[in-house]
C-alpha positions in Angstrom: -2.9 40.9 -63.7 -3.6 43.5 -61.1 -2.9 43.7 -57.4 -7.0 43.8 -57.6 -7.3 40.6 -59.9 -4.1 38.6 -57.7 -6.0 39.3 -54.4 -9.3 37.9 -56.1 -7.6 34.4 -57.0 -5.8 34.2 -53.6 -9.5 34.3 -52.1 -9.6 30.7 -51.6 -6.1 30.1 -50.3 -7.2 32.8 -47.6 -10.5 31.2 -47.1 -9.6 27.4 -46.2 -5.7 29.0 -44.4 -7.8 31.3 -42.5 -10.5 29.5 -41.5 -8.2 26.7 -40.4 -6.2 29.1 -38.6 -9.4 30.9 -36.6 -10.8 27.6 -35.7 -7.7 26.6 -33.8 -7.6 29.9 -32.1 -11.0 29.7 -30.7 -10.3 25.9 -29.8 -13.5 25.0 -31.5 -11.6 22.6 -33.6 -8.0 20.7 -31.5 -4.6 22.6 -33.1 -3.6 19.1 -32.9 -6.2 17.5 -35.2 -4.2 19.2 -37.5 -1.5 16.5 -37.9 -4.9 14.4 -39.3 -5.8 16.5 -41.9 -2.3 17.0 -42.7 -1.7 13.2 -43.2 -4.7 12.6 -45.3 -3.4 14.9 -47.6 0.0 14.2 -47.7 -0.4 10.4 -47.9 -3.9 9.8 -49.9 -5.2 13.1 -51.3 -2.3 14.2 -52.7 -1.0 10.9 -54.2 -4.1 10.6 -56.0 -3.9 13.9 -57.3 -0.5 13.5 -58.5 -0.4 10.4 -59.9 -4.1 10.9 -62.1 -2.2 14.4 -63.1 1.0 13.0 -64.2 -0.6 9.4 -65.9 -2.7 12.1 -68.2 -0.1 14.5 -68.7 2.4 15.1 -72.0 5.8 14.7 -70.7 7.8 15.6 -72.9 6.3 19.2 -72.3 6.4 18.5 -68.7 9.9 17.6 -67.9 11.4 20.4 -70.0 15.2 19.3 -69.2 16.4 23.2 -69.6 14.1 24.4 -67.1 14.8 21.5 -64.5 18.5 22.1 -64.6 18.0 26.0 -64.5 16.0 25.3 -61.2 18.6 23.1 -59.8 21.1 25.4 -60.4 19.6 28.3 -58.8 19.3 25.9 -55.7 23.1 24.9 -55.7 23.8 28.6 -55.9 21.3 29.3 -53.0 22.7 26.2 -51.3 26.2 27.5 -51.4 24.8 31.2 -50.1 22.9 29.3 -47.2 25.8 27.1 -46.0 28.0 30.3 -45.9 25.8 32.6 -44.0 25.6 29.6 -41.8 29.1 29.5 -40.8 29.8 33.3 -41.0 26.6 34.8 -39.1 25.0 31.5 -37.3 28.5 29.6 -36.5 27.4 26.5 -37.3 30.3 23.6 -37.8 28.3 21.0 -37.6 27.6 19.2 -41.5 24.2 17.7 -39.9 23.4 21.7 -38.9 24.5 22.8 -42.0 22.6 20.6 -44.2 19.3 21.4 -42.2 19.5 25.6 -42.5 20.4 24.8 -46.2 17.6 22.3 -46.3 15.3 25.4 -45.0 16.3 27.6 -47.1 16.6 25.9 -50.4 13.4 22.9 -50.5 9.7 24.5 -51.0 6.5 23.0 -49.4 5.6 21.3 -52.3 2.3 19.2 -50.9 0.9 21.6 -48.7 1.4 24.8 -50.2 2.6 25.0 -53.9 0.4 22.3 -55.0 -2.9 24.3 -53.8 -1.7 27.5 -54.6 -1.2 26.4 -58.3 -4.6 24.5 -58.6 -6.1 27.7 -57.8 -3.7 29.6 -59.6 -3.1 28.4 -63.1 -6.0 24.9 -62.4 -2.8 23.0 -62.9 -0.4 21.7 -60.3 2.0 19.9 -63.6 4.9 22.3 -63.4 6.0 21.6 -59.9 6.3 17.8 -60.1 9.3 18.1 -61.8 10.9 20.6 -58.5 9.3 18.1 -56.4 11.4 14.8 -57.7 14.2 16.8 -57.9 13.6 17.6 -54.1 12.7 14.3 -53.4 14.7 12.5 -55.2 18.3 14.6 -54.9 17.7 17.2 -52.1 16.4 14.9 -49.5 18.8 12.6 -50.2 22.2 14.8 -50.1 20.2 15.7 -46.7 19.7 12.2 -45.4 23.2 11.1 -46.3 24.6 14.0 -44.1 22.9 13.2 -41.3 22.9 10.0 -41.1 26.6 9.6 -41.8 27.1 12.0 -39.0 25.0 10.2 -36.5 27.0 8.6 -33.9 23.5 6.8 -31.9 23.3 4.3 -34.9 25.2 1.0 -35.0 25.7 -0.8 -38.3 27.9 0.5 -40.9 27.2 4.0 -42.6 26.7 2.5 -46.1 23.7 0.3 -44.5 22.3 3.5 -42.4 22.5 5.3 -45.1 20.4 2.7 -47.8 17.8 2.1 -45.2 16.9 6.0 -44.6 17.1 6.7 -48.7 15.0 3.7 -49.5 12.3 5.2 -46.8 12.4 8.1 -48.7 11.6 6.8 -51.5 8.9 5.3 -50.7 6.7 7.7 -49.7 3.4 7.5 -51.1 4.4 11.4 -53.0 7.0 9.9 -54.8 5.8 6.2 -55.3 2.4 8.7 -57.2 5.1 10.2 -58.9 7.6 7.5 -60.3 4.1 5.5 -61.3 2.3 7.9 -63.3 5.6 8.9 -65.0 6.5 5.0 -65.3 2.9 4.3 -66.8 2.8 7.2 -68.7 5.9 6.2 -70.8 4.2 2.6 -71.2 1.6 3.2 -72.5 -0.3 1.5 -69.8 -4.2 2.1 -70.3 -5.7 2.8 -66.6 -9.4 2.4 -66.5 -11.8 5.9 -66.7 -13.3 5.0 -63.2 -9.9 4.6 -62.0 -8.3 7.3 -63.0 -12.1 9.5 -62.2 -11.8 8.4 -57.9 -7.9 9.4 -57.9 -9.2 12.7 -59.5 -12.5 12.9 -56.9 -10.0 12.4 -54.3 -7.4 14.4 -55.6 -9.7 17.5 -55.5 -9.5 17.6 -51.7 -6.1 17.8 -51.6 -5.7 21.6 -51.9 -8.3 22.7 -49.3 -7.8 20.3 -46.8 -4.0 20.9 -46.8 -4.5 24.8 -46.9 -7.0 24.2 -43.9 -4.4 21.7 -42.0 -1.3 24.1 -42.3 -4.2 27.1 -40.6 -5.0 24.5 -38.3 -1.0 24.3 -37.1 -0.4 28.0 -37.1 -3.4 28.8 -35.5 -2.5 26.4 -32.6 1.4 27.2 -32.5 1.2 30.3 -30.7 3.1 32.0 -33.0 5.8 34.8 -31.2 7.8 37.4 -33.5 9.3 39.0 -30.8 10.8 35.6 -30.1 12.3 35.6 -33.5 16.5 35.4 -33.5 18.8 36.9 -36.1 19.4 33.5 -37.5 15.4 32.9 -38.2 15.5 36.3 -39.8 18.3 35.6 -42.3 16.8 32.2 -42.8 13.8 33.2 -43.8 14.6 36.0 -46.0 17.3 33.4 -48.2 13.9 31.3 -48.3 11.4 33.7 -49.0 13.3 36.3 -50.6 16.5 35.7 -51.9 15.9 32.5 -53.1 13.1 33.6 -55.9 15.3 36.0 -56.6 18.1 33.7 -57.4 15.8 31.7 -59.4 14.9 34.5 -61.1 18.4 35.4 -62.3 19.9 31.9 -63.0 16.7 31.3 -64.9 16.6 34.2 -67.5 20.2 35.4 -67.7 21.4 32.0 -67.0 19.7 29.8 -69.2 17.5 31.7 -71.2 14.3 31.2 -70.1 11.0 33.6 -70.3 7.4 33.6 -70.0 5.2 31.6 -68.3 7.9 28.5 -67.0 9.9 31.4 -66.1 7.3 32.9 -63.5 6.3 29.4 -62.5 10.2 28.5 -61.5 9.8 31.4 -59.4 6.4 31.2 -57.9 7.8 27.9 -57.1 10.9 29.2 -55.2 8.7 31.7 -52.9 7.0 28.8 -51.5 7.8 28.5 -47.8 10.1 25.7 -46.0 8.9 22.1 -45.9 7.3 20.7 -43.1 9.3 17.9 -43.5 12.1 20.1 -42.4 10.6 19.5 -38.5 10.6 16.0 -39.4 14.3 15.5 -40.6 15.2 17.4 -37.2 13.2 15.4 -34.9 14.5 12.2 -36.3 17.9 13.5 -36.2 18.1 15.6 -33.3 19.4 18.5 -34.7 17.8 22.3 -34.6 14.5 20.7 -33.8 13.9 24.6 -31.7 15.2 26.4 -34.8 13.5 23.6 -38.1 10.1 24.0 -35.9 10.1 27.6 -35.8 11.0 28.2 -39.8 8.3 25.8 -40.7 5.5 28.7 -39.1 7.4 31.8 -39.6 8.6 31.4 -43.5 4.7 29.9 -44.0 3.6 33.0 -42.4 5.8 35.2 -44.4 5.2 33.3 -47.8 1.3 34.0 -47.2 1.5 37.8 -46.5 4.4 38.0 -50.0 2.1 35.6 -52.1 0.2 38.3 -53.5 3.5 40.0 -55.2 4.8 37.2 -56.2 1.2 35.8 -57.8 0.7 39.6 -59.3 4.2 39.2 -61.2 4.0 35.6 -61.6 0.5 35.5 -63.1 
């Protein structure tokens, strides 16, 4: 695919992103009705899109073990880069710090940008549930354990802290889609048509309206690049940059792997950091300046690289 024939399928992304964005800006629609949009997505539209996706998908093709562990090792290797430029260049000590620049650097917005991007991409969203249980399920956690075994506002013992945040995590209504279309996918469990035809009405809002909630946000953060520091620069080139990169490498020399599931991994990896990441540092109280900040700026930065990435990718 051309740079011509990339630009043409990122139409819609720029459409619902850009619209959301010049609303804000012109105050026609509140920068803060964003959080609205955002939620429906992330809790309902999403969910439903997931879950319909996965009941009807074949797993066997989908969780393709080789690729999973490729991925996850190209994050341990980013991890290990990350933590180290933390120490060297940002002088951060603190584990709970630590685990948050790694956390911004390594995890991809899965729900709000990935999953849109590769509806309108490829029509299919399938090869990222597998990077976003392994997020979910082992990223977030090493994450949560860090912080809240470092916590010292929290009485109770560390063991109990530490169950209560993981179980939260757990049950979000992302991974709760996830773990039942896989668990009734491996049953055999017949879901009614109409059932399974409103999660996949619903689930076809999920891309525009969480393209046209992350505009929304920008639009009404007043961005500032002069106000960037060395730290978000380095940051956001791991995330953006080096981190596809490193997917790239570990992927094909590593473990062998070409073709299509090859660019997907990396596609993948380009994605900007997780808004969750501002929601780990509120709750913890750590970088909450620096998490909110990497949230816009890699976003922004993912957008203007997507159409390289989607030219090689595609």
């Amino acid at each position: 695919m051309g740079t011509v024939g990339a630009l043409e399928k990122l139409a819609p992304v720029v459409l619902a992103f850009g619209c959301g964005a010049v609303l804000a800006r012109r105050k026609v629609i509140p920068a803060e009705s964003s959080k609205v949009f955002a939620d429906y997505a992330f809790l309902f539209a999403v969910p439903c899109f997931l879950f319909g996706n996965i009941y009807r998908s074949d797993l066997a093709s989908l969780f393709h073990w080789r690729a999973v562990t490729a991925y996850a090792a190209a994050a341990a290797t980013a991890a290990v880069l990350t933590g180290a430029l933390a120490g060297t260049l940002g002088g951060v000590r603190d584990p709970r710090g630590v685990a948050l620049r790694i956390m911004a650097a390594v995890q991809v917005n899965t729900a709000y940008f990935a999953v849109p991007v590769f509806i309108i991409l490829f029509g299919d969203a399938a090869p990222i549930f597998p990077v976003l249980l392994f997020q979910v399920c082992v990223l977030s956690l090493v994450v949560i354990a860090v912080m809240e075994l470092g916590r010292p506002d929290r009485t109770g013992s560390p063991v109990r802290r530490l169950g209560s945040a993981v179980g939260a995590s757990l049950l979000t209504p992302v991974v709760v889609a996830c773990n039942a279309g896989v668990a009734l996918n491996l049953l055999s469990v017949p879901v009614p048509g109409v059932v399974l035809d409103g999660f996949a009405f619903v689930g076809d809002s999920a891309s525009p309206v969480a393209l046209f909630a992350l505009g929304l946000h920008l639009g009404g953060s007043g961005l500032e690049v002069r106000g960037t520091t060395l730290e978000e620069v380095w940051l956001i080139a791991v995330k953006c940059v080096a981190l596809p990169l490193i997917t790239f490498a570990v992927c094909r020399y590593g473990f062998g792997l070409e073709g299509e599931r090859l660019s997907q991994l990396v596609l993948i990896a380009a994605m900007p950091a997780p808004q969750n990441l501002f929601v780990f540092a509120q709750r913890y109280d750590v970088g909450v300046d620096v998490a909110a900040a990497l949230v816009v700026k890699s976003s922004v930065v993912a957008l203007l690289l997507l159409p390289l990435w989607t030219q090689w990718a595609v």
